[in-house]
N, C-alpha and C positions, 0 to 999 in steps of 0.2 A: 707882327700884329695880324697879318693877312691870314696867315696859319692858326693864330688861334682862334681868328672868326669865324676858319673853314672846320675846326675843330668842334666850336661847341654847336656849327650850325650842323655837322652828323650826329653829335649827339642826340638830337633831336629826332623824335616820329616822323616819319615822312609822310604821314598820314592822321587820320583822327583815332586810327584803332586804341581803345583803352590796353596796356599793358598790364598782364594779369599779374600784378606782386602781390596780391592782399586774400584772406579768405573771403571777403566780403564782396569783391569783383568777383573772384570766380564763381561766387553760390549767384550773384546776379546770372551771370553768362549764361548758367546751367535752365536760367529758363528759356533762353533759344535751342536747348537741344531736342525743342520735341516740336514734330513736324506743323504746320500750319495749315497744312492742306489734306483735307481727308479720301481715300479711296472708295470710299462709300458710291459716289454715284457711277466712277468707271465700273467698280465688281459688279454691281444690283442691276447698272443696265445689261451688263455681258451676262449673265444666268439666267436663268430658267423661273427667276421671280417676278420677270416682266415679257409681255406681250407687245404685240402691236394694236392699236384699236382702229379700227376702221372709221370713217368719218370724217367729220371737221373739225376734227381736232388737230394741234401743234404742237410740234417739241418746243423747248424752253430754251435749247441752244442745239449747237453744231456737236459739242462735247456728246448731247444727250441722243443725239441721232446718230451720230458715228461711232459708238459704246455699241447702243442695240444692234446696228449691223457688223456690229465685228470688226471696223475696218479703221484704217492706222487713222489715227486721231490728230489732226490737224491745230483745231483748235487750243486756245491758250489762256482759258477760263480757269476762274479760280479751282474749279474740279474736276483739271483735263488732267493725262498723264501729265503732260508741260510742268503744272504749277506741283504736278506730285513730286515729280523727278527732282526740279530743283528744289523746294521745298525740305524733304528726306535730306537733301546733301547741306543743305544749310545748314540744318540742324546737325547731320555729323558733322559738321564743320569744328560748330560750338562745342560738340561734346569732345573735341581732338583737341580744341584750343584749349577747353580744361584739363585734360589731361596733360598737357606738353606743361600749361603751367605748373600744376603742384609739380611734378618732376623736376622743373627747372629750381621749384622751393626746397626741393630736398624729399619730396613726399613724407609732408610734416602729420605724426598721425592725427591731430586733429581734424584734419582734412581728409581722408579715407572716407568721410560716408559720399563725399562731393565724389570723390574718384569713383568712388561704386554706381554712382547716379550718374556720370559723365559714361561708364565703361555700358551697363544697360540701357542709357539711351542710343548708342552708339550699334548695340546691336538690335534694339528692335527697331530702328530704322532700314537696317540692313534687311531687313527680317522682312519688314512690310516691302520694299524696293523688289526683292528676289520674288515675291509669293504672287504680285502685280507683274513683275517685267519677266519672268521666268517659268519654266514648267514648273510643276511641285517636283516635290523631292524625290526623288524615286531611288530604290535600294539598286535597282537593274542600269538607270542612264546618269544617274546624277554627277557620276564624273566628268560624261563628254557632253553634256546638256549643260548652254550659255546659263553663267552666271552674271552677274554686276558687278563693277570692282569694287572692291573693300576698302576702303577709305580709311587705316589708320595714322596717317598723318597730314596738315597740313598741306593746301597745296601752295608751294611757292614758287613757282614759275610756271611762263605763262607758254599758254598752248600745249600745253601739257600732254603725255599720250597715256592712253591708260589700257590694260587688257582686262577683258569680262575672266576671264577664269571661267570656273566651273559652278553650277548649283554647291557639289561637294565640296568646293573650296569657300565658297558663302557659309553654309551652315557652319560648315569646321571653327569658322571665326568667329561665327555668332557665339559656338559654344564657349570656344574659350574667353568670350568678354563675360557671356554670363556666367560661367564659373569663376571668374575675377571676380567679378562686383557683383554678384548676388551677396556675400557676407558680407562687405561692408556695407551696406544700404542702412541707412538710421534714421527713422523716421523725425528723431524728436530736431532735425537741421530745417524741418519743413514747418511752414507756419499755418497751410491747408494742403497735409499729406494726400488728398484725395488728387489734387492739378502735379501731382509729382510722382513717380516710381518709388513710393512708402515699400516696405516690405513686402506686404501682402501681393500689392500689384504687381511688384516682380515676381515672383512667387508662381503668381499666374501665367505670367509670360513665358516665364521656364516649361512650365507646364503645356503651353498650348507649343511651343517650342517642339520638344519631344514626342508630342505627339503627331506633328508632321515630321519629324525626324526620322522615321520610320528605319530601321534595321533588320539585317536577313535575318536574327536570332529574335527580333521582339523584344530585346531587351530595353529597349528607351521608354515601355511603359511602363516601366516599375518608377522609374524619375517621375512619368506622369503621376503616376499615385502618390509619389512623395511630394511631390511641392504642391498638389494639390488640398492635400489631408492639411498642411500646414496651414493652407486660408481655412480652409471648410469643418477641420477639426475633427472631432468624434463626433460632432450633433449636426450634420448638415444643414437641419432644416433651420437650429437659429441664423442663420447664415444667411437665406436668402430672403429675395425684395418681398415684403408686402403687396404681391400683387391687385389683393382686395383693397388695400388702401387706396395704392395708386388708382385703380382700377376705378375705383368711384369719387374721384377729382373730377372736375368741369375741364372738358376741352378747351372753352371759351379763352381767349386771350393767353391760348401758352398754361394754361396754371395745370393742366395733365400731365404735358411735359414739361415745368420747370419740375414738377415732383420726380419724374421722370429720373430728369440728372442731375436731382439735390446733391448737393457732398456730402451730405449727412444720412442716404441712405446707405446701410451697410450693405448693400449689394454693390453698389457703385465702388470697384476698387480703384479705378483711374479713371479722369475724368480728361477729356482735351476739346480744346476750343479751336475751331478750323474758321480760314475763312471760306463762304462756301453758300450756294444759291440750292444746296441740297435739302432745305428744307423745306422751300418751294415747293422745287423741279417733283418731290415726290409727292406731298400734301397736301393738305386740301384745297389749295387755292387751283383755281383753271388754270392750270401751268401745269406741260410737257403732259396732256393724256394722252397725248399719242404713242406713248411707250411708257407704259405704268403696268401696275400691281391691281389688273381688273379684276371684273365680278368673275369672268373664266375660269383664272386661277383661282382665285378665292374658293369658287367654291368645289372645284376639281381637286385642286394639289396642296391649298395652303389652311389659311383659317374656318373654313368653312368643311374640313373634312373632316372624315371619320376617323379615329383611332382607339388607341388605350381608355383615352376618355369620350368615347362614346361620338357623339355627333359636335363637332366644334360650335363657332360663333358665341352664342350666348352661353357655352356654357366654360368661357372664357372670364377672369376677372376684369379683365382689361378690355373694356370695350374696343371692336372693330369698327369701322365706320365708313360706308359709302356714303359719298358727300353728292350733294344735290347740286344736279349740274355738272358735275366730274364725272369722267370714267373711272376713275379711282377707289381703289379700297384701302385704307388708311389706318396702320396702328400710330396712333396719335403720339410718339416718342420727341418727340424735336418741333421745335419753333425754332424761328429764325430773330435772330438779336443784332438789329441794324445799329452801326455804328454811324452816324453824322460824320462825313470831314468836311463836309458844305452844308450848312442846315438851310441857308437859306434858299438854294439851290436842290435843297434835298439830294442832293448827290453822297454814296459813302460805301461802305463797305456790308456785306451781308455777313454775319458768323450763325454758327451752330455746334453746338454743343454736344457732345458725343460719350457715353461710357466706352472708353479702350478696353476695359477688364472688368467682368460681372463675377458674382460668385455662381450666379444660376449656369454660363455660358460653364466656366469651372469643373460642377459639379459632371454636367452633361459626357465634356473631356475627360473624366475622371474616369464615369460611365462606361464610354469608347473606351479607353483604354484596358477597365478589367475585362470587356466582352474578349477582347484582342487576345489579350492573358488565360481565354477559358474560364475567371472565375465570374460566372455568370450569376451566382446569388448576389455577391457587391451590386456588381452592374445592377440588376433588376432595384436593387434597393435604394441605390440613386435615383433610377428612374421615376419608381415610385413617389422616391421625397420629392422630385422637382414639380412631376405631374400635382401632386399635393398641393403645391404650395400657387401654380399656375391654372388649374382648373378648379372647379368648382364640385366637380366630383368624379370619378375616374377609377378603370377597373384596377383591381390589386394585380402587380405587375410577377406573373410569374411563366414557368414556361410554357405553362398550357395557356395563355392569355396570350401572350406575345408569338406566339405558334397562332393562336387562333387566329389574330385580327392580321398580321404580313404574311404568312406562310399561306394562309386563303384568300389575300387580298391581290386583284391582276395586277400584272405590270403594266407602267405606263404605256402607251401608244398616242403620239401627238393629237390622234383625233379622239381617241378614246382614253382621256387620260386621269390618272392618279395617283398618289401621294409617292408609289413606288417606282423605284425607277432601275433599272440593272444595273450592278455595282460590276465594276472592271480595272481593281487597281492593280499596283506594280507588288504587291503582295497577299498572301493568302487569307482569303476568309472562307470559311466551310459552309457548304450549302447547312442550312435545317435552321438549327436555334441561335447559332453565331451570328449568318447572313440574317436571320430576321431581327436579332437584338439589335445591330446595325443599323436596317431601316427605321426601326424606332426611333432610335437615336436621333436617325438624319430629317426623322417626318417633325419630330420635338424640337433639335437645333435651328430648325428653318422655319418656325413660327417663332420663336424665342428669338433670334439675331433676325426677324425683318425688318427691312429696311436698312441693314448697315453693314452687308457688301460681302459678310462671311461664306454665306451662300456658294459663293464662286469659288472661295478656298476648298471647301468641302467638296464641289463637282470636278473639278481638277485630282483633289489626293484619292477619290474613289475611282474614278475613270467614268466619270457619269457623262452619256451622251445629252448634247444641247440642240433644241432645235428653236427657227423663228418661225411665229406663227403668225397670220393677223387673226384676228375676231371679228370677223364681218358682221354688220347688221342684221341679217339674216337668221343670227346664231351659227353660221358656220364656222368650220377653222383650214387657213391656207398655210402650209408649209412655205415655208419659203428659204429655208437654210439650214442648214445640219452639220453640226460638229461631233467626229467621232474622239474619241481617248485621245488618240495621237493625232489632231488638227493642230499646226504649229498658232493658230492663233488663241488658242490658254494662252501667253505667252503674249501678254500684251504691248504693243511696238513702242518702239523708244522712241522720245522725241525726237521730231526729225532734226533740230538743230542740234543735238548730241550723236545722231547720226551722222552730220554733214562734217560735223568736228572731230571725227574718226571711228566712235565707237561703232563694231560691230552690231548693225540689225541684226532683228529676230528675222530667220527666215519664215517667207512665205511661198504658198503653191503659186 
């Protein structure tokens, strides 16, 4: 009797975890495998899209002061590395523990589109973890340049040791989950494809994939073109946002930005819900202008500059907005959606809302990619369709145009600064119509992704130097920090308690 007591009490869970026997667990589980926590405010403070301002003014937290200065990030706020780090592994977690399940069902094919959505969650978390904690990729170091470890299984014992490996050994894996599960992904398993890796959205991801993937021969952007044509099609321009719509939405109570990241706009290919004080920290409220997106930038480097379309700000669909009483300049994209766990305490949770995959971001990478390739009329004619579709009127994008307005426009100088900036990556670009297609590019992607952290992937894979400035009352501007290509801090530091627990730091000077 004792034996069979002791018998059916191992039969039993030693824990509360659900065991995955059903398709209906697993397609639940499958919504933990996307991260919770967004890199938005770590990237946007580390770049060149925010300033120091001079004054009485406050950061919002330790995260948002220790970002601006570069320096290893202590803090354990919902949008510190801390909550990223673990976050990302959670979610691979989920996507491992679906996976391990159908296998253990036999991988029954009804379940293949679950597997395809367990296998690309699994690597665009890898994907965001490497491009945050890591150099970008580079064709020259990326083999002895630290990686992250690769998580495809389970961890089941405790204290675990794990090794970073290499950037090159990150990517290699990324690819092969996304050539796993890009072909099974099936939209019609989702009941709002837009909170899920639908097709398209993966599609995208492949795309933005490859094009940091960067190789000695250039061949990874022909895949950009491929999986980009696949969202974008033959008619670019049906494809992207209504900027005029949105554009002329009432800021008031969020209603710009719920349009912003409706599910129902076809530009919104994925949507993710973080929790996260990032629509704050950067927006209109008096919160954290001590390192913000000021009137300096604005109207030096950012929305307020000159390019292809002529003189920025208003001739924008999307209004720009300095708020009264803030240092800030504000493209209105995110409100912040408090959740109550004490209403009557007002105590709870802050979320924001975030597009992962745009079609506009897309097209732009498509862009990049045929400039890469030499075929420069494609490129231009993206260009042009995006400029279309985001300004309100805009020169025809060709070589005598895009020569005119980068090839005679200066380089930036901290004190003297503008939209351009010296590109220095681990691969070739040709001085003349290449390097200026390029800046195009980069001067369009950084008004188009403000505010949500890209910024920093892009100064990283160019080799774009960073500097901190303040903006003193005065009108002047103070250097105060300088990161060249090779400063080991791109390379953003691990948390320290994943450091204390063996993993190799990023080194620093």
């Amino acid at each position: 009797m004792a034996l069979a007591s002791c018998d059916k009490y191992l039969d039993e869970m030693p824990d509360n975890r659900t065991e995955l026997d059903s398709k209906e667990k697993i397609t639940q589980l499958l919504v933990s495998a996307y991260p919770t926590s967004t890199f938005a405010e770590i990237a946007e403070l580390s770049s060149d899209n925010t300033d120091h301002i001079a004054g009485n003014w406050t950061s919002n937290s330790l995260t948002q002061e220790q970002a601006y200065y570069w320096q290893d990030i202590t803090d354990k706020d919902d949008d510190s590395p801390y909550a990223l780090w673990n976050a990302s592994y959670s979610a691979i977690a989920a996507a491992n523990a679906v996976i391990q399940g159908i296998e253990k069902m036999g991988n029954p094919e009804d379940m293949m589109p679950q597997m395809g959505e367990a296998l690309i969650c699994r690597a665009y978390n890898h994907f965001i973890l490497a491009n945050i904690f890591c150099k970008a990729y580079s064709p020259k170091t990326a083999k002895t340049d630290l990686g992250i470890p690769y998580m495809k299984e389970l961890e089941t014992t405790v204290l675990a040791s794990y090794d970073r490996g290499s950037v090159a050994d990150v990517y290699k894996h990324i690819e092969e989950d996304i050539k796993e599960g890009l072909p099974l992904i099936d939209d019609a398993i989702y009941t709002v494809p837009k909170y899920h890796f639908n097709k398209k959205a993966a599609y995208a991801f492949a795309a933005r994939f490859y094009l940091y993937y960067v190789q000695e021969d250039k061949s990874n952007y022909k895949m950009v073109e491929k999986y980009a044509t696949e969202v974008l099609t033959n008619r670019p321009s049906t494809m992207l946002r209504d900027w005029a719509t949105v554009g002329a939405l009432s800021p008031a109570q969020g209603i710009r930005a719920n349009g912003f990241v409706s599910a129902d706009d076809k530009a919104n290919l994925m949507l993710c819900v973080y929790n996260s004080q990032w629509a704050r920290t950067h927006g209109s409220f008096a919160l954290g202008d001590k390192f913000c997106h000021g009137i300096y930038l604005s109207t030096y480097e950012t929305v307020n500059t000159t390019g292809l379309w002529g003189l920025g700000g208003r001739n924008f669909y999307f209004r720009i907005a300095q708020y009264v009483n803030t240092a800030k300049v504000v493209m209105d994209k995110y409100t912040e959606y408090f959740e109550y766990t004490d209403p009557v305490n007002h105590i709870g949770i802050p979320h924001v809302i975030m597009p992962t995959f745009t079609t506009d971001e897309l097209l732009l990478n498509r862009a990049e990619a045929y400039t890469m390739m030499k075929d420069y009329a494609h490129a231009e004619a993206d260009i042009d369709t995006w400029l279309k579709a985001f300004f309100r009127q805009h020169d025809a994008v060709t070589d005598a145009t895009v020569n005119t307005t980068y090839g005679k426009m200066s380089y930036y100088e901290p004190a003297a600064p503008t939209p351009k900036k010296r590109i220095n990556p681990d691969f070739e670009v040709e001085n003349g119509l290449q390097e200026n297609l390029i800046h195009a590019i980069l001067h369009s992607r950084r008004l188009l992704n403000l505010h949500e952290g890209l910024r920093w992937f892009d100064m990283k894979r160019f080799g774009i130097e960073n500097y901190r400035r303040t903006y003193n009352s005065d009108g002047t501007i103070t250097v105060t920090d300088h990161m060249t290509k090779d400063d080991p801090r791109w390379a953003i530091q691990l948390p320290q308690s994943v450091i204390t627990a063996g993993l190799k730091a990023n080194p620093r000077n």
